[in-house]
C-alpha positions in Angstrom: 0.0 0.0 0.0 3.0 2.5 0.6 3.9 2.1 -2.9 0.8 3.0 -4.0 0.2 5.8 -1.5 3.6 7.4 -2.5 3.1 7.4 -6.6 5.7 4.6 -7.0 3.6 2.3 -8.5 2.3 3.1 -12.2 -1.6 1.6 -12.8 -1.9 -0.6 -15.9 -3.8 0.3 -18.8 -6.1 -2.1 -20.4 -4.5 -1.7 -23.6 -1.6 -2.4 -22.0 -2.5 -5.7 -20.5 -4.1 -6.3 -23.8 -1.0 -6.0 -25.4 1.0 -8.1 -23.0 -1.6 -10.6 -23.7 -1.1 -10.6 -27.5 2.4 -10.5 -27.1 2.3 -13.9 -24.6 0.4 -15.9 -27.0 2.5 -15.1 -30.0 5.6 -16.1 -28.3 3.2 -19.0 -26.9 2.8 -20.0 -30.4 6.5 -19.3 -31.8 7.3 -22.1 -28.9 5.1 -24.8 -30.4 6.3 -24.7 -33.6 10.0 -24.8 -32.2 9.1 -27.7 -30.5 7.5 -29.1 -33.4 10.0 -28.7 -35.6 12.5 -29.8 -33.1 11.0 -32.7 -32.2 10.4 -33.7 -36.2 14.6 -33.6 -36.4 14.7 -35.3 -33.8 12.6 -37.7 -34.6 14.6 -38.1 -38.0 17.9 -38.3 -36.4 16.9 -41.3 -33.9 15.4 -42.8 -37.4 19.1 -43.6 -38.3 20.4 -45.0 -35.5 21.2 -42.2 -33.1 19.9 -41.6 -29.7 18.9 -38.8 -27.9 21.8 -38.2 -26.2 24.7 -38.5 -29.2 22.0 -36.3 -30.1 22.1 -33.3 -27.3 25.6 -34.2 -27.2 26.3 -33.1 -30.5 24.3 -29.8 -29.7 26.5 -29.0 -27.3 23.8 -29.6 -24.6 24.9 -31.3 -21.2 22.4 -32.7 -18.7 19.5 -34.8 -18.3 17.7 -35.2 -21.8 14.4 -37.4 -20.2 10.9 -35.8 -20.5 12.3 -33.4 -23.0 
């Protein structure tokens, strides 16, 4: 409430939650097709004999690969 009180804290327009909410589900939707297409090459890569982790080691990727 002090924040509030002393003019510290800026109210939020509706357009500008409105725009935060565009902005979320575009980058929402950006991240399914990464995964989709990620997990297509993937897919293709353990299709000739490699597994999933020659594969994230070849990314350069270290740690646990399961549930990815």
């Amino acid at each position: 409430m002090e924040g509030l009180r002393s003019g510290e804290v800026k109210q939020v327009t509706r357009e500008e939650v409105e725009g935060c909410e565009r902005e979320w589900a575009y980058w929402g939707k950006k991240r399914v097709l990464r995964k989709r297409a990620f997990e297509e090459v993937e897919g293709r890569l353990m299709e000739v004999g490699k597994t999933r982790e020659e594969i994230w080691e070849g990314a350069g990727a270290e740690g646990e690969v399961e549930g990815l």
